[in-house]
N, C-alpha and C positions, 0 to 999 in steps of 0.2 A: 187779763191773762187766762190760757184755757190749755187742758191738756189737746192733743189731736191723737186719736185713735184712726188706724188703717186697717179694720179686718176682713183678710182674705180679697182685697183692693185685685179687679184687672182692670185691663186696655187692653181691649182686641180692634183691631180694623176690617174694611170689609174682604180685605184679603188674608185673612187671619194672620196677622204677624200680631204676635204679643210682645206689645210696648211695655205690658209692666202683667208680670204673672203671679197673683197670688201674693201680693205683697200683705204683712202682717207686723206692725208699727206703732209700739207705745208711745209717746213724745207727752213727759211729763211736763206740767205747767213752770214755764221757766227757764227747759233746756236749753242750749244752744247746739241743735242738731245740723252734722253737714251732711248731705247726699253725696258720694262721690263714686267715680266710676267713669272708662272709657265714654267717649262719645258714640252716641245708642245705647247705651246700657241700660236704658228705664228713666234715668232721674229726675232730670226736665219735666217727662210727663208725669211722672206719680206728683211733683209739683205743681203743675199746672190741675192736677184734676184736685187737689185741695183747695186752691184757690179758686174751680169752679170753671177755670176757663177749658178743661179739655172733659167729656163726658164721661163717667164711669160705665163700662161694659157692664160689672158686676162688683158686689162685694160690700161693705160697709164704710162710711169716713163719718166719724165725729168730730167733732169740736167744740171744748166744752161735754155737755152732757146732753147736746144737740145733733141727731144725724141731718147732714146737711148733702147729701145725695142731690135732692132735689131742688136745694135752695139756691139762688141767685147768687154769683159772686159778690155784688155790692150787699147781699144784706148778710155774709158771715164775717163780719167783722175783724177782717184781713185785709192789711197792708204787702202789696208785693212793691220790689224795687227789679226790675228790669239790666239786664245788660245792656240794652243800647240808650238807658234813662226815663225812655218815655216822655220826657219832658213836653210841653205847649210853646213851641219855636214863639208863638207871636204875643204871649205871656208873660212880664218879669218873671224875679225869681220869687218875689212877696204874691203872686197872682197864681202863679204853680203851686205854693206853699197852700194859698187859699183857699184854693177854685173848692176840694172837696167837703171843706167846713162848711161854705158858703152853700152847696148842695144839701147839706144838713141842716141848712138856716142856722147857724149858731151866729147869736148878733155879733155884731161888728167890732164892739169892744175886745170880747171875749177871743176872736178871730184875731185879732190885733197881737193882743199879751201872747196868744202860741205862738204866732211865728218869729217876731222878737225874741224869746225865750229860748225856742228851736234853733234859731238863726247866730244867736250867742252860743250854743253847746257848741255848733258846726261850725263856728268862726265866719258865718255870713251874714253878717250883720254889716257893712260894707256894701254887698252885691245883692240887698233887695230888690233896686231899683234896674238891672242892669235884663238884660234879655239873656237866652240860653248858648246863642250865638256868641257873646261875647266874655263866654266863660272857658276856660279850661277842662282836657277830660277831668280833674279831681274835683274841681269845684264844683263840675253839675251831676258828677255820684252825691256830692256832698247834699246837692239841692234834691235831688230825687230820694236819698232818705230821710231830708227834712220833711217833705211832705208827707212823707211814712207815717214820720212819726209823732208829726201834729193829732194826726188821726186816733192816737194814743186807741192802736186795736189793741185784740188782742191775741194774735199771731205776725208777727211779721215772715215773708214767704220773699227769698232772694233766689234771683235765678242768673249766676255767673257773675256778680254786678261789678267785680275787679277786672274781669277778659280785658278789658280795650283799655288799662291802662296799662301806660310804661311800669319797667322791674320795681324799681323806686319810690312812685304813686305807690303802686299795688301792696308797699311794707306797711307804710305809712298808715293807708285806708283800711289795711288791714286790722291795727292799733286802734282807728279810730270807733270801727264797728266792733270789735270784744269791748270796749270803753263803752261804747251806747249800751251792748248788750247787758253789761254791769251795773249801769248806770238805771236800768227802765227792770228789768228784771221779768223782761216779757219772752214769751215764747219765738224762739228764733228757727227756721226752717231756711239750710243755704245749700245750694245746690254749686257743684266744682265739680273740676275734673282736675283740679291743681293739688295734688294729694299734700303739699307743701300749708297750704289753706286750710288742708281739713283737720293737719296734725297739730295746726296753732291755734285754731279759732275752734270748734268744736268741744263741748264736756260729751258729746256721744258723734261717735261716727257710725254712718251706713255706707257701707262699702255693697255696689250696687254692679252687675255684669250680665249681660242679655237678659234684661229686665228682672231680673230677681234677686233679692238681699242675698248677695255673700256671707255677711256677717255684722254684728252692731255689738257694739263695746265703746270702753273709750278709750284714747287715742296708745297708751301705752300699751295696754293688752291688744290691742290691734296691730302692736309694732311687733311684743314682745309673744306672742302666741295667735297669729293667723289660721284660720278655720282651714284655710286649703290654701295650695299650690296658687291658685289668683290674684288671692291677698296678698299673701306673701310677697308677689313680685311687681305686686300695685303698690303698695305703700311700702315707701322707703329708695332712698335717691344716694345713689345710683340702686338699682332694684338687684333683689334678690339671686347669690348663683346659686346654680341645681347641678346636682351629682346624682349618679345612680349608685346604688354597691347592693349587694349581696349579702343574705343574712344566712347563717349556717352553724348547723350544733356540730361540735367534737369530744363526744364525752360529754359531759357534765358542765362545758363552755359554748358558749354562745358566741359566735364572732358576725360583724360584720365589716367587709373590708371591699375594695376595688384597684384599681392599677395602684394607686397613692397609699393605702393605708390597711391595718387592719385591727379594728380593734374587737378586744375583749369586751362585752359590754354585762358588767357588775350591776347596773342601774336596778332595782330593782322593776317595779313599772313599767320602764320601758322592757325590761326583759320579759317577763311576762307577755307584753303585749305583740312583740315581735315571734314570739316564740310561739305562740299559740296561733297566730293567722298569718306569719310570715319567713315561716322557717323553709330554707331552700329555696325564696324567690326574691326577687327586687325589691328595692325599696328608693323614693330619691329624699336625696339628702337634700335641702338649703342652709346656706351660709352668707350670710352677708356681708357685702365689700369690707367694711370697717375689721371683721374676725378675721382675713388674709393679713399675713403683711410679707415684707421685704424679708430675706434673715440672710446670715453669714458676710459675707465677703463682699455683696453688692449692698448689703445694707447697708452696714460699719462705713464701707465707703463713704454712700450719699448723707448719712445723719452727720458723719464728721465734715461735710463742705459742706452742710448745708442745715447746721442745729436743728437737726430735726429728733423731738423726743420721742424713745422706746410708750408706747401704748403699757399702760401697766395692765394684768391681768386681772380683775376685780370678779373674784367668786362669789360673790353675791348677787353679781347680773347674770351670770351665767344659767343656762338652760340644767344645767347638771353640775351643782356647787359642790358635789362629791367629788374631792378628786379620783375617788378609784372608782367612779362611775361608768366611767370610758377608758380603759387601760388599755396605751398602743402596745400593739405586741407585733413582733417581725418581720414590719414596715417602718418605714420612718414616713412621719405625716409631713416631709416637704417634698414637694415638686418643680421639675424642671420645666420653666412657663418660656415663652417669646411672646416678647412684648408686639403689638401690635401700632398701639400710640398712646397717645398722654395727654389727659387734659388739666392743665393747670389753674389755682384757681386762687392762689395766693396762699390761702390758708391752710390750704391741702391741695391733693393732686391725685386723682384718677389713674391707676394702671388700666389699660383693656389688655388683656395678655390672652393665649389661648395654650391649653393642655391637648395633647392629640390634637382631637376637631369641636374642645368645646371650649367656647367663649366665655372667657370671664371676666371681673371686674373688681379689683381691691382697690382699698382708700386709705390713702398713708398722712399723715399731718407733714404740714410743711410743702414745702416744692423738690420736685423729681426731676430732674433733667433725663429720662431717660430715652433710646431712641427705637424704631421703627425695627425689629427683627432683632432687638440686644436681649440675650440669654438674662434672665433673673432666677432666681431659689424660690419662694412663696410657703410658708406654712400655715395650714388650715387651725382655727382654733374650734375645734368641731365640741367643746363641751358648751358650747354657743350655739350649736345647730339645732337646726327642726327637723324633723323627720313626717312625709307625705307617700302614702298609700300610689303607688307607680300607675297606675287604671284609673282611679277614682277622684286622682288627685285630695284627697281630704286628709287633713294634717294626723296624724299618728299619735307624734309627743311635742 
């Protein structure tokens, strides 16, 4: 087991596009760290130059208390597992398992008891014998992290290794590697773009966008308090809506409000903070789907055909557990939405509605029959909201 240190990590190409700028990355010995972030966003490569297969432009990478810059990928003693397996097509699956023990001369015996032993964790103890061809996609991820983990490193380094399989494999395998990772208690390094992945499997996420850390927490402060406006609308399914409004003193009150709303804001913190850099201009709001719901007359409808239960209000999750933090004043906080469509999902159900011309997305429990251009009410729960800097994008409160 070893920590891995990142400092001040590039990748440049000869056409200067920077793959990874200044990347800066503590990974304590043990973690279970994911990379996650659109496709190009860095993550792949800051992986690949840990593991030694893509060259570092600049900057430092430890491992251990070893900078390994220079050193060979087979001698830092990292295991990667690959998205498309890597496997040896003309090799069992006890010969894949072997091949890199056997490179290390470890006698035969001893070669023997790890992949039996390995082969029992993974439930392939059955399919030693069998080729890579005559495996299923779960069972030859299963084979490509036994070889992993016969090698007993001390980083393991995943790059997508769920992509190609089906929804169902991908729960499953997902179970099965937090279980390894528990089980070995080795340094995990997983790269995704599956934000679903990094909020399950992850004790630290790196949330990663034109090659540079957006932000690294774990998974709940990364739900519950996003660095900027990226985060925000990268993690968390269906993604984040954005509002604009308007911050303005009258007297001795602070208000800010837009077509929908206007509240008095008592907060202390955030008043200060609004007041001093953003008094008389923009600000945008997020809200996310689950803080919308249904109210009045279309609600009561659908809940009574279709037992669907009222969301209780729980002031303790809330962003501003004060209730006179956010005091509406001479607005009402609901709005006239048209539905657009619905996606049903059994256990909840997706409104996509739009206000004026902006798009948005609540999530109600239960199922919604509702249809294409039907008028709904919609009320914000905005002592749930986050507030982002409108230019800079960078989170406020």
């Amino acid at each position: 087991m070893a920590k891995v240190i990142l400092n001040h990590l590039n990748k440049r190409y000869d056409n200067d596009y920077k793959a990874a700028n200044d990347i800066n990355l503590n990974i304590e010995d043990g973690d279970f760290v994911v990379l996650v972030g659109p496709s190009g966003c860095g993550k792949s490569t800051t992986l690949r130059m840990i593991a030694g297969l893509e060259e570092i432009t600049s900057g430092e990478l430890y491992i251990g208390e070893r900078l390994v810059n220079k050193v060979e990928p087979v001698e830092r003693d990292i295991a990667m597992v690959f998205q498309n397996y890597a496997l040896y097509p003309h090799f069992s699956v006890y010969e894949n398992m072997a091949f890199a023990l056997r490179i290390k001369k470890m006698n035969k015996k001893e070669i023997d008891n790890k992949i039996r032993e390995t082969a029992k964790t993974l439930e392939l103890q059955d399919l030693l014998n069998r080729k890579p061809k005559e495996l299923s996609g779960g069972q030859r991820q299963r084979v490509a992290l036994g070889r992993a983990i016969v090698r007993e490193p001390k980083v393991f380094l995943m790059d997508e290794p769920l992509s190609n399989l089906d929804a169902k494999l991908r729960v499953s395998m997902r179970s099965e590697i937090i279980k390894l990772h528990q089980r070995l208690k080795t340094t995990f390094i997983y790269v995704t773009h599956d934000q679903t992945e990094a909020m399950t499997m992850g004790s630290k996420i790196v949330v990663m966008n034109k090659g540079e850390i957006q932000q690294v927490a774990d998974p709940v402060t990364i739900y519950e308090k996003p660095s900027n406006k990226f985060v925000a609308s990268f993690i968390g399914s269906p993604q984040m809506n954005f509002l604009n409004a308007t911050v303005d003193r009258i007297d001795d009150n602070l208000y800010i409000e837009n077509d929908y709303f206007k509240y008095d804001i008592k907060h202390k913190e955030l008043r200060t903070i609004l007041e001093e850099k953003y008094c008389r201009s923009e600000v945008t709001i997020g809200i996310r789907p689950e803080d919308i719901e249904v109210v009045e007359e279309e609600k009561r409808e659908f809940n009574e055909s279709f037992n669907i239960e009222e969301k209780e209000n729980n002031d303790e999750n809330n962003n501003f557990p004060d209730n006179e933090a956010l005091r509406l004043v001479g607005k009402t906080d609901v709005a006239v939405a048209e539905i657009e469509f619905v996606e049903i999902l059994g256990s909840e159900t997706y409104i996509h509605f739009k206000i004026n011309n902006s798009n948005m997305i609540c999530k109600v429990n239960g199922i919604f029959r509702g249809k294409e251009g039907q008028v709904i009410r919609v009320r914000f729960n905005f002592k749930k909201s986050h507030f982002f800097d409108k230019d800079s994008e960078i989170r406020i409160y």
